[in-house]
N, C-alpha and C positions, 0 to 999 in steps of 0.2 A: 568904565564901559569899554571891551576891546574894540580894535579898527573891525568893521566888516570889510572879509573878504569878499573880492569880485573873480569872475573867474575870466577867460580872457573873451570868450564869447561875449558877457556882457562888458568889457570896456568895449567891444569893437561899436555892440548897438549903441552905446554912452555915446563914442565919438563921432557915428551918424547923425543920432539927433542932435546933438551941440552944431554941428556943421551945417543942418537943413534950418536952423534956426537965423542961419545966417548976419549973426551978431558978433563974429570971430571968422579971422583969416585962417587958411590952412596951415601956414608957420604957426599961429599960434596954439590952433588944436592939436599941432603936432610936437611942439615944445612942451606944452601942461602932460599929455600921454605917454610922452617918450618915444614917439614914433618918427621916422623918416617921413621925408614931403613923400619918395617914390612909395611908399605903404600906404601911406595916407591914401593917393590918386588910386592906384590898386582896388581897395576898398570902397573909392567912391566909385568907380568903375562897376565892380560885381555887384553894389548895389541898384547903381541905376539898372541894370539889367535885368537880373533876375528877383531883387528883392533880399531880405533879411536873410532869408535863406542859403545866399549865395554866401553869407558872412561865416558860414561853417568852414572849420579847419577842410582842407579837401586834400589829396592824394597828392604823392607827389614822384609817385613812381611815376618813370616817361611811358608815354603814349603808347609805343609801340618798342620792345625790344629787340636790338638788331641780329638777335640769336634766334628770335622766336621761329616757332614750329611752320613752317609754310599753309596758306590755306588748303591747296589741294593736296598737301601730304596729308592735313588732318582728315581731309572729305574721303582720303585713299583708307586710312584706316577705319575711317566708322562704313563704307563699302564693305571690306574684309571682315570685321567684327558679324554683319550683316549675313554677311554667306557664310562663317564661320563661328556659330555665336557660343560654341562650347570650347572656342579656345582661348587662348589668355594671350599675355603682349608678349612675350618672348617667339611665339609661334606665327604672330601677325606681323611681328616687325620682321621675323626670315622673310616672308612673303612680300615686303615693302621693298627689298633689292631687285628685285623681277624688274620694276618701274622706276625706281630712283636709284641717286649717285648713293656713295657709300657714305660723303660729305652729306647730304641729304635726310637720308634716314635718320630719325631721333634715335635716344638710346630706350631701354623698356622701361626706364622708369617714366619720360615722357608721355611714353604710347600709353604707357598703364593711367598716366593721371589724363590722357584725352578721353579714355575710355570710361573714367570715372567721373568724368566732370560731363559726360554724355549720358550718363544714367546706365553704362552699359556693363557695369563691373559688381556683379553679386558678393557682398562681402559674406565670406565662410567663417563657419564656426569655428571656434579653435578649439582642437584636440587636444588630449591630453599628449604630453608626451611620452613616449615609449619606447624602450630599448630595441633600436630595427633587427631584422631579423632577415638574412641574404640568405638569398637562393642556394640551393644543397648541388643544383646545377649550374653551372655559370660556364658554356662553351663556348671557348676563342676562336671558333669559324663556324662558318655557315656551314650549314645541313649535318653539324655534329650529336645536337639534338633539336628537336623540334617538339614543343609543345601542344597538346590536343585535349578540349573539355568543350562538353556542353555547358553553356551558359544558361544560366536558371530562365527558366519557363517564366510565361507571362501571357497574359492573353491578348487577343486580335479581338477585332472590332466584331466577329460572327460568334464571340463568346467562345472561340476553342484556342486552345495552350500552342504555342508556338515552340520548340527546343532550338537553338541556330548551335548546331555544332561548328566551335571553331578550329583550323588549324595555323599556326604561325612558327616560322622558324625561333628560335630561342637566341641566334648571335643576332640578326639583322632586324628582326622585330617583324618580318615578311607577313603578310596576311595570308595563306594561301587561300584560306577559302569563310566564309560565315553562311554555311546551309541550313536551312529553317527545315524540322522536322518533323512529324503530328507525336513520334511517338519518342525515345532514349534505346533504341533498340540496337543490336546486332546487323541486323539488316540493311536497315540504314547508314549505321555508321559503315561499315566496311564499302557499299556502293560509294559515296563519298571520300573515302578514303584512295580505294581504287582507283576514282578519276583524277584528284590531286597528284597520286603515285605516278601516274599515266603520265603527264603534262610536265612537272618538278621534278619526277626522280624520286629518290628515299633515303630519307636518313639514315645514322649510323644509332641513334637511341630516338626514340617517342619520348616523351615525358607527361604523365597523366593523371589523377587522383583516384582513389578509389572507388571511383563511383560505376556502375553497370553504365556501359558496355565494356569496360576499363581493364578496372581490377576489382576483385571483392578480396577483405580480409578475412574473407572464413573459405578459400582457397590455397592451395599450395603453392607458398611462391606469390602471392595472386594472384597468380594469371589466368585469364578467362578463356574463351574460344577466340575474341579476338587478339588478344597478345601472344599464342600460340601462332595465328595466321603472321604476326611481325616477325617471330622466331623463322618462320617457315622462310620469309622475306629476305632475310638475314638482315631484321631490326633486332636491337634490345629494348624490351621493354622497360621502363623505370617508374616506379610509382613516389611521392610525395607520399609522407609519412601519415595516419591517419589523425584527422582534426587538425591539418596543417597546410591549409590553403596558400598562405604567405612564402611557401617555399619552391610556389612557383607565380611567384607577386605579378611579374611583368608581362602574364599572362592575365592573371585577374584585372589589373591595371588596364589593358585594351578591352578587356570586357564592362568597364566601368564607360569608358567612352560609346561603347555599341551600345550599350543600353539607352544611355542618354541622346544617342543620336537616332534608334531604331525603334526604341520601346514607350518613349514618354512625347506624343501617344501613337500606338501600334497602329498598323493599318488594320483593313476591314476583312482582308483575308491570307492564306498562306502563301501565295502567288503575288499580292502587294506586296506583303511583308519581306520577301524574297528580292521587290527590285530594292527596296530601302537598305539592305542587308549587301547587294552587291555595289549600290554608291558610296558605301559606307566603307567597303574593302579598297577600292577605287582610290578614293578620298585618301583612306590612310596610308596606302603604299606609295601612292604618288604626290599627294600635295602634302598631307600637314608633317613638317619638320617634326624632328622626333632626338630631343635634349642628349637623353643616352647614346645618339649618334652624332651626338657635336652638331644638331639643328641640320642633319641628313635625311633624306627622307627614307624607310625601307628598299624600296626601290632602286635608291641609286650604292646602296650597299650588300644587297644580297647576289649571292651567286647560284647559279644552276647546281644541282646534284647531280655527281658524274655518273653516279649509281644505277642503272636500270630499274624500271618496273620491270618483274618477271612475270610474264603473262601465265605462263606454266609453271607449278613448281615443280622442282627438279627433283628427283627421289637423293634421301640420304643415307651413303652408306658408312656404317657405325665401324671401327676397327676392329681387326681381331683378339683383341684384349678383352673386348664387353660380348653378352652375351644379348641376344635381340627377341624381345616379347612383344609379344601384340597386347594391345589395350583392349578388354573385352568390351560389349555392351556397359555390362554395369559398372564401369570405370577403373578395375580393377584388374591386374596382373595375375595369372598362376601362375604359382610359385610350384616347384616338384610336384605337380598331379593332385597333392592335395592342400593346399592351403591358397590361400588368396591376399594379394598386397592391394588395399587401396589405392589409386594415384589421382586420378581427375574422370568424371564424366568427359568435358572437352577435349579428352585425345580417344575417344573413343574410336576404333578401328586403327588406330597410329600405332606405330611400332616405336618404343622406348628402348634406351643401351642400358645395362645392366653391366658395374665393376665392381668388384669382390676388392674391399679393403683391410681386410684379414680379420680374425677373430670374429666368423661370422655375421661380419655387415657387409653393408651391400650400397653401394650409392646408385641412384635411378637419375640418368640422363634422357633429355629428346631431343636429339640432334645433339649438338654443339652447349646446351644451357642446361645447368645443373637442378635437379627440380629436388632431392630430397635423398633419405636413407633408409633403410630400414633392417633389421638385427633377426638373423636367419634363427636361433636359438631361442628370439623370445617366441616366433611363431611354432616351435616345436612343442616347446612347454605348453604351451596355453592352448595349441589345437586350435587355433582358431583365425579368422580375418581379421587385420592388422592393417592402420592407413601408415602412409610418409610421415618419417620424421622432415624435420627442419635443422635443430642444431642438437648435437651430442652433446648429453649433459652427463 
């Protein structure tokens, strides 16, 4: 028959009861065990105290680490988690230098497991992963482009659809503006646009998706009536390709933040929802550190546009090389008295340059930007109205 094993939990109760039997010295219970006198007294110790219980193996990490996190730095970041609870530790710990030494502040792995061991850390799903896909625009200074979309609609607490069009620089990440809209309209956009212009100046390009008031791809060029008003500006308009939101990411990227800070859940009308949307600009351009700028905030890296808003615009006159047509009502050019070139309803009453590039084509500019061509021979043959080409094939 094999020895039965004991494990050491029970030699310890074995050599309490042998000891409280008191028929045996503690040299001797400690010589049959193999124990020391000072393990021995130990053990008689935790027992008198707390009981069998206390005879469990226990921790023997120290009490208190001389590294460990200070209490008021932990109380300083679950405060900030608090006021800021859609940001993560890299963005909490910039904010921890405000109030503490540099020696002071944890690093973000710290921060992140106080925030986790607080209940305060959402763990995300994981994505697949996916070959990134970088911006078609990437300018090295301020006010070179600027980026401009309505962010998706969502409704307010009165059951009507809110639109907040946004505008932000593209180098510095600048918020200029998140206006709440009832409708996606012309109207709108350019009053907001014009006060931003008013206040910042203007860029050298917009950058936009195709969406109305924008650009539409069943336009020339795309451009709408308001990307003509940027031409007029002397902005370039630039559109992202179409079904290709990601090529202007760091744009959607701050709209993923407004939503979560503006929309989940909306206020009760469009005048609420308007102040949530300017604490929200507030917030981003001044307080929360922003990685792509090495944990800067907007604000402390953008600059002024030296550019004027022109309150008037200036008339433009075309060289003597182009010949100068007016844009009729139905958006088309006459051409020699009888035939008609398509170009855009939106320049309706505007005057276009027209350059002859031999063998009967014709290229059609407005102002300074090249809008398209068209083949003087094919409207002969056919007798008939003809829109803009795009590219010669």
């Amino acid at each position: 028959m094999p020895w039965k094993e004991t494990t050491t939990m029970e030699q310890k109760i074995e050599f309490i009861c042998e000891w409280r039997t008191g028929k045996y010295t503690v040299t001797e219970l400690c010589k049959s065990f193999g124990i020391s006198r000072p393990t021995a007294y130990k053990l008689i110790g935790r027992f008198e105290k707390q009981g069998f219980e206390a005879l469990r193996e226990q921790s023997r990490a120290p009490g208190k680490h001389p590294n460990a996190t200070g209490q008021n730095i932990i109380e300083g970041i679950l405060d900030l988690k608090k006021k800021h609870r859609h940001w993560g530790a890299k963005k909490i710990r910039e904010l921890l230098f405000k109030d503490f030494t540099r020696q002071e502040v944890p690093s973000v792995v710290t921060v992140h497991k106080i925030l986790k061991n607080n209940g305060l850390v959402c763990p995300q799903k994981r994505m697949r992963r996916v070959r990134p896909v970088y911006p078609i625009f990437d300018p090295k200074q301020c006010n070179e482009v600027w980026s401009a979309d309505y962010k998706g609609k969502f409704l307010m607490g009165n059951k009507i659809y809110c639109h907040p069009l946004t505008i932000a620089d593209s180098r510095s990440r600048f918020l200029f503006t998140a206006k709440g809209h009832y409708h996606e309209d012309l109207k709108s956009a350019k009053a907001e646009f014009t006060r931003v212009f008013r206040t910042f100046g203007v860029p050298e390009q917009i950058h936009t998706d195709n969406g109305s008031p924008f650009g539409s791809v069943r336009t020339i060029q795309r451009f709408t009536q308001l990307s003509y008003w940027f031409i007029e500006l002397g902005i370039t308009p630039v559109f992202s390709d179409p079904a290709h939101p990601e090529q202007n990411g760091r744009h959607e990227r701050m709209h993923r933040d407004l939503k979560a800070a503006c929309a989940k859940p909306s206020a009760y009308d469009l005048k609420a929802q308007q102040r949530r949307l300017n604490h929200f600009v507030k917030e981003y351009n001044n307080i929360r550190p922003h990685e792509a700028l090495n944990m800067k905030t907007p604000a402390d890296t953008h600059d002024f546009s030296t550019r004027p808003f022109l309150e008037r615009i200036p008339d433009f006159h075309y060289d003597a090389k182009y010949k100068v047509l007016k844009v009729t009502q139905n958006g088309s050019i006459r051409w020699k008295s009888y035939y008609w070139v398509y170009v855009t309803a939106s320049l309706m009453g505007k005057y276009v340059g027209i350059q002859e590039m031999g063998n009967g084509i014709w290229r059609v500019f407005y102002r300074n930007v090249f809008l398209g061509f068209f083949d003087e021979k094919y409207l002969r043959n056919k007798e008939q109205a003809t829109r803009l080409e795009i590219n010669l094939v």
